[in-house]
N, C-alpha and C positions, 0 to 999 in steps of 0.2 A: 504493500500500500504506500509504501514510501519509492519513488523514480531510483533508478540506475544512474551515477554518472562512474568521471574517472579517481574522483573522490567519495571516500568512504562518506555515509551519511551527516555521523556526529562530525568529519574533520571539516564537512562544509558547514554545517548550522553553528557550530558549541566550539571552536578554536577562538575566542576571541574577539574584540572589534567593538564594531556597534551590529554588524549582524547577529552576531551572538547575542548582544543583550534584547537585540528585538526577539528572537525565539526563544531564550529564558524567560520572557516575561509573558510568555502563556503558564508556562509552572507556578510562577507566581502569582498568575491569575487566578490559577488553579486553589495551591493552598490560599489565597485569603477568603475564596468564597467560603472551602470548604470549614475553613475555619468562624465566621460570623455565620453560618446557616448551624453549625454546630454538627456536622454529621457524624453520623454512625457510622466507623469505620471496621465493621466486623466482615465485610466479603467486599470485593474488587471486582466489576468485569469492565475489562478495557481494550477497545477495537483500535486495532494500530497501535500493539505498545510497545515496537521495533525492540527494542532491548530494556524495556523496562524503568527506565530514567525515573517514569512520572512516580512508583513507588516511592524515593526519596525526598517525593514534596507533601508529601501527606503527614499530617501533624503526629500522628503517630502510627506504627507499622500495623498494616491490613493481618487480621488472623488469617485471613483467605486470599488469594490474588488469582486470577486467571485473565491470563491475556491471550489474545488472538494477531495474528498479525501474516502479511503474505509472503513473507522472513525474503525481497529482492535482491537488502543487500548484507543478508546474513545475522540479521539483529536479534534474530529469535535464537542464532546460536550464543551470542553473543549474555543473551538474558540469561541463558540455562546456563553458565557458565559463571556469571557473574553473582545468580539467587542459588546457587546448587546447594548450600548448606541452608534453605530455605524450603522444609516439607509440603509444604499450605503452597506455596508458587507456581504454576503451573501456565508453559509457554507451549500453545499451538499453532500452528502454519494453518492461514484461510485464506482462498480466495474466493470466497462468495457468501452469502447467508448460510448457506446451505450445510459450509464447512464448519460450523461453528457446531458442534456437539456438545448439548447439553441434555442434561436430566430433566425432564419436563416438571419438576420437584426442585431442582436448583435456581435459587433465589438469591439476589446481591443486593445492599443495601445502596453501591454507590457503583454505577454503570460511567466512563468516560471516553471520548474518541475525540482525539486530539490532531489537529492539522491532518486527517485522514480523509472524510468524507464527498472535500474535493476533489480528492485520487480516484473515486470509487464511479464506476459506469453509473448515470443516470439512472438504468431502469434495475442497479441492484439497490439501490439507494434503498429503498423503502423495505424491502427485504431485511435489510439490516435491522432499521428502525422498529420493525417487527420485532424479528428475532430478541430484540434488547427490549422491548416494552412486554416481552413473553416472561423476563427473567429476575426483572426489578420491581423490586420494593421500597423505595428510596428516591434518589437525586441523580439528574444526568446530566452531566459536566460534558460539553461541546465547545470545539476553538476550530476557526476555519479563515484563508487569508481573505483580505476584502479585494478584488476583482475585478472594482467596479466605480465608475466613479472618478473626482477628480484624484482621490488619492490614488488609484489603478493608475492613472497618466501619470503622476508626478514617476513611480515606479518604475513605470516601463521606459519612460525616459531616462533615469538614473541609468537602468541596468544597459539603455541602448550605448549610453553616453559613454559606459565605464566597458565598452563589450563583453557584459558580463553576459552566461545563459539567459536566452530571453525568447519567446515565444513567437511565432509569427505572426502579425495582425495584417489584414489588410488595412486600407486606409478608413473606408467603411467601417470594418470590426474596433476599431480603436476609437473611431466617433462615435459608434452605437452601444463600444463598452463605457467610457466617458459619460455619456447622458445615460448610462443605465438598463438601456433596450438591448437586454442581453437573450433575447429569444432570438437578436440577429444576429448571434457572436458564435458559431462556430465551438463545441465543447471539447474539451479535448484537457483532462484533469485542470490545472487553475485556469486555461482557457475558457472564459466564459462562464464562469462559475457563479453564483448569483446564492447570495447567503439567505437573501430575504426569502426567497423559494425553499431553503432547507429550511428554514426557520417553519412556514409553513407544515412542510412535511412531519418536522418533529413535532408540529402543535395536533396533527392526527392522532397519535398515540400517546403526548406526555401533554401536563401543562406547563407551558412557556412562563417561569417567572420571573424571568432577567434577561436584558440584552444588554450585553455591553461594549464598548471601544477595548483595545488590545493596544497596544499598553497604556493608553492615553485613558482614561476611565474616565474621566471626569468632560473627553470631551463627547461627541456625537459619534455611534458607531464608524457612522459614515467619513467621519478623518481618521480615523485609525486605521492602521497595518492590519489589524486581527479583529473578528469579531468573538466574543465569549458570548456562549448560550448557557441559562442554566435550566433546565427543565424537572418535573417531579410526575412519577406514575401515576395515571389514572386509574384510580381502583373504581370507576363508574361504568368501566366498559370494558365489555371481553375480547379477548385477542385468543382466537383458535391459533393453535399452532398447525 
């Protein structure tokens, strides 16, 4: 769930810089919520949790953890290798809803998918959001980049400026991701990726009780790098499996 380059995952995001304190500061987004909602941290499930990092932002350690993740560039080894003196931790390779194996009896207090869900095809999306509304009892913690918007331009001109990896747009795609009208943008993982549309998605099976900016909180999602979801299960409607 996390792209293939010539650099290992953590040596691009987490060496450093100010890139690195932009993608730290989803973790830290992470614990402050988790910590003023006050959650119950007695089980974990967490979609994309490449090597397991987010466990070390959690106020204190999960009795239970299971993560899922599509292991691209070996991070699922990397977890099992890192928690192995950890019984309760438990790392599986998934690419799809389907691959996620659970106990129709197995229940987590605190569900998270972090910078993932704009990796995931469109039409497994909701598959997912099932699958995790099947298995929670609790709080779901989402982080996804913004896409969209003037802050998406200010981006992609950064990364054109600096010829860093950068996405194709046409000239089209780039003024209809800009003003928003992202049903004209071409998808293809953060290509065209439209938060407000997951946001939806996730309000089918959870309620939505926070939107917020990444890392900037305080200001409008919409200028921020990240948006933070925090949503909680609907015990008012049944989800067949």
């Amino acid at each position: 769930m996390k792209s293939s380059n010539r650099y290992g995952y953590n040596e691009r995001l987490f060496s450093g810089g100010l890139r690195s304190k932009l993608h730290y500061a989803r973790f830290h987004w992470f614990k402050t919520k988790v910590e003023r909602l006050n959650c119950q941290i007695s089980s974990v499930l967490e979609l994309g949790c490449f090597d397991g990092k987010l466990i070390t932002f959690f106020p204190s350690k999960p009795l239970r953890y299971v993560g899922f993740d599509a292991n691209w560039e070996g991070g699922l080894d990397i977890a099992r290798s890192k928690w192995a003196d950890e019984p309760n931790f438990f790392f599986y390779e998934a690419s799809s809803p389907e691959d996620m194996h659970l106990e129709k009896d197995d229940i987590f207090s605190i569900a998270v998918s972090m910078e993932t869900l704009e990796h995931v095809p469109p039409h497994m999306v909701d598959g997912y959001l099932r699958k995790i509304a099947q298995h929670l009892d609790g709080y779901f913690f989402v982080t996804v980049p913004n896409e969209k918007g003037i802050l998406f331009l200010t981006k992609w001109l950064i990364k054109k400026t600096l010829r860093a990896d950068v996405q194709h747009y046409t000239i089209s795609e780039l003024i209809n991701a800009t003003l928003g009208r992202m049903d004209r943008v071409a998808r293809r993982e953060h290509k065209g990726f439209d938060y407000d549309l997951l946001i939806k998605q996730i309000a089918q099976y959870f309620d939505v009780i926070d939107v917020s900016g990444i890392p900037f909180g305080c200001f409008p999602p919409s200028l921020c790098f990240g948006i933070g979801i925090v949503a909680k299960s609907k015990k008012s409607i049944s989800i067949p499996e």
